[in-house]
C-alpha positions in Angstrom: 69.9 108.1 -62.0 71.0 107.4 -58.2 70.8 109.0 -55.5 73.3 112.2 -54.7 75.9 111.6 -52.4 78.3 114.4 -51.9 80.6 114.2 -49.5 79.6 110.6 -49.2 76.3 111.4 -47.7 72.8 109.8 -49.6 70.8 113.0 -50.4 67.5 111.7 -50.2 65.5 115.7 -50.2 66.1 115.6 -54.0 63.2 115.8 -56.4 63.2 112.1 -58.0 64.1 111.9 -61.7 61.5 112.5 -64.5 61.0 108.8 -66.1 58.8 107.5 -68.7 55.7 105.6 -67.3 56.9 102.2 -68.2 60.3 103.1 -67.1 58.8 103.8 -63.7 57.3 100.6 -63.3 60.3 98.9 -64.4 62.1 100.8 -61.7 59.8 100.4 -59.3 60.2 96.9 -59.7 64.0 96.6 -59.9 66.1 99.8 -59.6 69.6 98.8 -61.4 71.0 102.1 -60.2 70.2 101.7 -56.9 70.6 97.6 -57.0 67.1 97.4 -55.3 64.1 95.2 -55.6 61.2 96.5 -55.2 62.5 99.3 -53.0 64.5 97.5 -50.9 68.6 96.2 -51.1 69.3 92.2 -50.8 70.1 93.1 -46.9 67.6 94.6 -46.1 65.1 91.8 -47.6 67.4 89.2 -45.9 67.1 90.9 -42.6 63.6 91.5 -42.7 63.3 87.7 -43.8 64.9 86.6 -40.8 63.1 88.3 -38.5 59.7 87.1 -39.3 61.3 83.4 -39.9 62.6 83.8 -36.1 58.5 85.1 -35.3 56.8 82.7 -36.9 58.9 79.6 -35.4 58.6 81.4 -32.1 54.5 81.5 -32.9 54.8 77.4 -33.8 56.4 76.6 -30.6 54.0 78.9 -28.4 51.3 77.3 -30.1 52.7 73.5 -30.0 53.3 74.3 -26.5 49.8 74.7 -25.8 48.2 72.4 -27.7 50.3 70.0 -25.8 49.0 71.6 -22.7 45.3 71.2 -23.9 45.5 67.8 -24.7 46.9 66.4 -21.6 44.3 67.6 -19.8 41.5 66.0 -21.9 39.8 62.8 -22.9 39.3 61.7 -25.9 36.3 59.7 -24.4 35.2 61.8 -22.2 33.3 65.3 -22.7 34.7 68.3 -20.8 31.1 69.2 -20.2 28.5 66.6 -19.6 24.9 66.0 -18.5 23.2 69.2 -17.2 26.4 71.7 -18.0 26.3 70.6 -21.6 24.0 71.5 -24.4 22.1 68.1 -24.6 21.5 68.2 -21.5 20.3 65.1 -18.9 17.7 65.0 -20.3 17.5 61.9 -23.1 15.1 62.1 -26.4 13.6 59.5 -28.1 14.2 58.6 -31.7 12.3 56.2 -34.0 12.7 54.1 -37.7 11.7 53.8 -40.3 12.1 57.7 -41.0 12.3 58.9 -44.8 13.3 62.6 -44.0 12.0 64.2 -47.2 8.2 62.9 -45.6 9.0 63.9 -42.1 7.3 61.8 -39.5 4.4 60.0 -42.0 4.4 56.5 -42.3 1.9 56.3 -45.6 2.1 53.3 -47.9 -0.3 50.7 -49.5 -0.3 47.2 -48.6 -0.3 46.1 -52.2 2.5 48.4 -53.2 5.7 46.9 -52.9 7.9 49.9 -54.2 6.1 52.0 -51.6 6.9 49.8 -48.9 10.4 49.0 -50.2 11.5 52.4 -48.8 10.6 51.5 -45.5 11.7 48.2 -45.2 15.8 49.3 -46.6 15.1 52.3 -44.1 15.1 49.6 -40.9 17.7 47.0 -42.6 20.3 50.1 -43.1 19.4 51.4 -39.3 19.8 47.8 -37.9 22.5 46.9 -40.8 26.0 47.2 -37.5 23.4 45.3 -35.4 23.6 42.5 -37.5 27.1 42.6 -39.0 29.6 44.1 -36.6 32.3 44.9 -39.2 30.2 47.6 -39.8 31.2 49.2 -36.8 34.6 51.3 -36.1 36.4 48.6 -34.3 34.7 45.4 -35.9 32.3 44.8 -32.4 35.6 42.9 -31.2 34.5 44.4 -27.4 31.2 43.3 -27.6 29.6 40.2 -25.5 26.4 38.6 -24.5 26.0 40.4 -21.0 22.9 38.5 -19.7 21.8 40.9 -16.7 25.2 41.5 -15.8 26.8 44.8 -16.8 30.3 44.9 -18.6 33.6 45.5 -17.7 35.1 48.4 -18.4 36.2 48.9 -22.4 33.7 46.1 -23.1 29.6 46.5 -23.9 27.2 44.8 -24.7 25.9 43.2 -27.4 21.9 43.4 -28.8 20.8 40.5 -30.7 18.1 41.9 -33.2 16.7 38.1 -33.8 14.4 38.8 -30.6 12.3 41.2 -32.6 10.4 37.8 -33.3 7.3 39.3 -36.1 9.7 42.5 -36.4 12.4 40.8 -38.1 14.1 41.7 -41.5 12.8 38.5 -42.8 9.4 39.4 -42.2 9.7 42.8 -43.5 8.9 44.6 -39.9 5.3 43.0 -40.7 4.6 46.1 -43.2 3.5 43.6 -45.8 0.5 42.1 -43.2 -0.7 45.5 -42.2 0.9 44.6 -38.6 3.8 47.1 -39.0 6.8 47.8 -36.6 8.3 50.6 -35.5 11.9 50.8 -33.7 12.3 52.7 -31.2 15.5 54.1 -29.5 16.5 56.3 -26.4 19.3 59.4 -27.8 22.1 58.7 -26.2 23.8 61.0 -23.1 27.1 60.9 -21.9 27.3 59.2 -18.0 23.7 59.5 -17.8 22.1 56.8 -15.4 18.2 56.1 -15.5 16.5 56.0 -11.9 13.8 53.0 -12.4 10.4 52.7 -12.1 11.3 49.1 -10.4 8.9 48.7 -7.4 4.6 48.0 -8.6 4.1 49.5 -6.3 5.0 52.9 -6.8 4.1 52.9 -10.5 3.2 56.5 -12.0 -0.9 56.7 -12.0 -0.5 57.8 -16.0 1.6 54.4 -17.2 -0.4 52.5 -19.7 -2.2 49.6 -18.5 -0.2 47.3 -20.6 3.1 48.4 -19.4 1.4 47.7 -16.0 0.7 44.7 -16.6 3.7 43.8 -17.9 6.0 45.1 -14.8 3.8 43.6 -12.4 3.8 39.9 -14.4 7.6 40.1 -14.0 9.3 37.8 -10.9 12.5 39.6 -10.2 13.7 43.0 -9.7 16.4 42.5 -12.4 13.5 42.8 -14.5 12.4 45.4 -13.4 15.3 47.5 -13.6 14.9 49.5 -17.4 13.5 52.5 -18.7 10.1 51.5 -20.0 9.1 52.8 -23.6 5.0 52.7 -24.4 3.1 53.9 -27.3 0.1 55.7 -27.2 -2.5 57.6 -29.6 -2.4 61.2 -28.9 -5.8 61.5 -29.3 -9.0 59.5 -28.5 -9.8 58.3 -32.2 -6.0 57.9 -32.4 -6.0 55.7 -29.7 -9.7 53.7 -30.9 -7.8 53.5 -34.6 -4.1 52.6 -33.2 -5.6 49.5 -31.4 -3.8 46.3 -29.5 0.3 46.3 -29.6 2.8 44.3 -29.4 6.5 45.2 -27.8 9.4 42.9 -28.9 11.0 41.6 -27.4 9.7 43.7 -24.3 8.5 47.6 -23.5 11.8 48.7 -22.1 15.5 48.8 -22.2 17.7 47.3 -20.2 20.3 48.3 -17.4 23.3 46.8 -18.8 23.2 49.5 -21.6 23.2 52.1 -18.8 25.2 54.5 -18.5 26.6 55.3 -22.1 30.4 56.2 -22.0 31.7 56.4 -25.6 33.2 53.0 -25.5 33.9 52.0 -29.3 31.3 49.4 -30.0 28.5 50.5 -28.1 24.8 50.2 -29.6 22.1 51.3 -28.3 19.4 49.6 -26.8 16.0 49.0 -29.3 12.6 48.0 -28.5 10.2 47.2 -31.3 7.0 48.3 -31.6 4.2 46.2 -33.8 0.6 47.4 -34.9 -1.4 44.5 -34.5 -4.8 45.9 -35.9 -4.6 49.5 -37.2 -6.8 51.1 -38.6 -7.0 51.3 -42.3 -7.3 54.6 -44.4 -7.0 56.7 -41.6 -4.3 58.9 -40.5 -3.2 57.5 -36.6 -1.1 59.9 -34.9 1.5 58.0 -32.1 3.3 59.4 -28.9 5.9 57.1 -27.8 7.8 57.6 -24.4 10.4 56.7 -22.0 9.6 56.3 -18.7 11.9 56.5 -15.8 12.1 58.5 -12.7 14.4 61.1 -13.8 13.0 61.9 -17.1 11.0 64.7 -17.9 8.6 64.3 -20.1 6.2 66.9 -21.9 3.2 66.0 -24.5 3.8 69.8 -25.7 4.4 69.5 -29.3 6.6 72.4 -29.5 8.8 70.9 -26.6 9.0 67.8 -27.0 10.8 65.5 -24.0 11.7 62.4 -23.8 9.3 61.3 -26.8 8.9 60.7 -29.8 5.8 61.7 -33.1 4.8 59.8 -35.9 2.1 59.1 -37.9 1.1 56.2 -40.0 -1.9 55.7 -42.3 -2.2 52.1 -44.2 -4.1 52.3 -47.7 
């Protein structure tokens, strides 16, 4: 039953029909009477369709506008926030392989055990893997050159030719299966950030290992000179008595042409590998390994760790 219209007027005060339950529903749904779906005319759904069609292409091209805005402004390469304003900070960490996550920083194997060391040695072949093979990397390595001690052009970087690891090589299974193992080490990369170098003997820090000493002062230029030196240490005295004599391939630092890191497609890092000439066998040896430059802050806390590295090795 419709509404009452006298004199042309829709009553809509009237008390609503008395319907069956299911006749309710099916006039809630579609009223015949009335000609409306679920309480509303053809119109009126075509004029309420409209106006959110006009909102919601008015909320596109807002949007579209903005987005526009946002992203002329930025660079794809570039962060809007770097060094000290961003949440790494200018402050770079160290980072080391071979690293099984499941056994944190332990390095535990038997030299007899091939399946043991097996882990370890596809751990370092898949970390060095776009070292050796550029097509491994986004855009081939096509930008990549042999910089000698001259930095690259812009859009360019430099290459790092893993074949100076010399006893650390793939072919000689990082030395695990001699007892002589190595251990890669790497500085985390940070956006624009440029090392200040320990480059003068003279003013070395009084805490640099003698070996990394020795090293700077046998070099003969200042080009030489110019990297962020990386040393290994035992954290304790019987770790350092147990670690014994090491061996840095293809030398204890990384080089300025790799400085400063600006997200150019291609870019690897820098790697300096570390061998164990005579650990000690059977015995957990717990390693510190650090970067040293003028403006990096380094802490032996083990809660906050800086510019370092933990792990620990023990050879059955």
């Amino acid at each position: 039953m419709g509404a009452d219209k006298p004199n042309g007027v829709v009553n809509y005060c009237r008390r609503p029909p008395q319907r069956p339950f299911l006749q309710r529903i099916q006039y809630a749904i579609w009223n015949p009477e009335e000609r409306t779906f679920l309480g509303r005319t053809g119109k009126r759904w075509g004029v309420i369709g409209l106006i959110y069609l006009v909102m919601y292409i008015c909320i596109i091209i807002f949007f579209s506008i903005c987005m526009c805005g946002l992203l002329s402004a930025m660079d794809e390469r570039i962060p809007y926030f770097t060094l000290a304003d961003s949440i790494i900070g200018d402050n770079p960490g160290m980072g080391h392989r071979p690293i099984i996550f499941e056994e944190g920083a332990l390095i535990w194997y038997k030299a007899d055990n091939a399946t043991q060391i097996k882990k370890y040695v596809d751990n370092l072949n898949e970390f060095l893997a776009p070292y050796e093979n550029k097509t491994q990397l986004i855009n081939k390595g096509v930008n990549q050159r042999d910089c000698g001690d001259s930095k690259p052009p812009r859009n360019e970087v430099c290459s790092f030719d893993i074949s100076q690891f010399g006893d650390c090589s793939k072919e000689n299974n990082y030395g695990f299966y001699n007892k002589t193992p190595c251990i890669v080490i790497k500085l985390n990369r940070i956006f624009d950030w440029n090392p200040i170098y320990y480059d003068d003997p003279a003013a070395l820090p009084p805490d640099m290992p003698p070996d990394i000493v020795n090293y700077i002062n046998s070099t003969t230029s200042i080009q030489e000179r110019r990297k962020v030196w990386v040393s290994c240490m035992g954290e304790r005295p019987a770790d350092v008595d147990a670690l014994g004599p090491l061996k840095y391939w293809p030398y204890p630092g990384l080089p300025e042409i790799y400085f400063p890191y600006d997200n150019t497609p291609g870019y690897l890092s820098p790697l300096v590998a570390v061998q164990l000439l005579k650990p000690k066998l059977n015995q957990i040896i717990n390693i510190r390994c650090r970067a040293w430059a003028k403006n990096i802050r380094y802490t032996d806390s083990l809660k906050d760790r800086l510019a370092s590295t933990h792990l620990e090795i023990m050879i059955d």
